[in-house]
N, C-alpha and C positions, 0 to 999 in steps of 0.2 A: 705533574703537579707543581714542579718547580715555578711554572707561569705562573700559577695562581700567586705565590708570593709578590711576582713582578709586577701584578696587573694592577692596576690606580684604584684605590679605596676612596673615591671621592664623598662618598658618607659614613664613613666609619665611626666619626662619632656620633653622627644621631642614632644610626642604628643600635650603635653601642648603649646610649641613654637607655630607646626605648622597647630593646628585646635586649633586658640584662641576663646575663648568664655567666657565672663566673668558673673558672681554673682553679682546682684545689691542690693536685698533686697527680701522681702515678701511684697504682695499685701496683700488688706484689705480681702478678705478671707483666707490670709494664705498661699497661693500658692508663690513658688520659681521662680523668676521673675530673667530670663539670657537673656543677649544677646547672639547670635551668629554672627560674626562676618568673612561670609562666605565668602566676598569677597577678606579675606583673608588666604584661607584654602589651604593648599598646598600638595594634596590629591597626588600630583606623589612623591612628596621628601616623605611623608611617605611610601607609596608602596619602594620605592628606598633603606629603610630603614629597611624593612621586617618589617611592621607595616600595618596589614590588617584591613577589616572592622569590624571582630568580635573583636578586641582588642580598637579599637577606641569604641566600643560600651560598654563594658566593662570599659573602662576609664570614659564613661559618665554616668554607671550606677553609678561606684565609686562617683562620684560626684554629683549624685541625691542625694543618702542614705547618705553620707557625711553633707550636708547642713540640 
């Protein structure tokens, strides 16, 4: 998983804008505790924007291994 930090985030921010989901804290076991915040996810502007599902998936592992 160490790559995925390496690997080039060349949309990070729009994907960031338009599938928000934000980092709250750790739970008392440790676990990463995110909102998603899908009733705001704007899944045709990213298609519109040539930003598919394996690239959103990818931004999210980034920000697993990240935190």
């Amino acid at each position: 998983m160490v790559l995925v930090l390496q690997a080039s985030q060349p949309n990070f921010k729009l994907i960031k804008r338009y599938y928000p989901w934000y980092y709250h804290r750790f739970d008392k076991r440790g676990n990463v505790c995110v909102y998603y915040k899908l009733g705001l996810l704007r899944l045709p502007r990213l298609k519109e924007l040539g930003i598919d599902s394996d690239e959103i998936f990818r931004h999210n592992m980034f920000y697993q291994e990240y935190l």
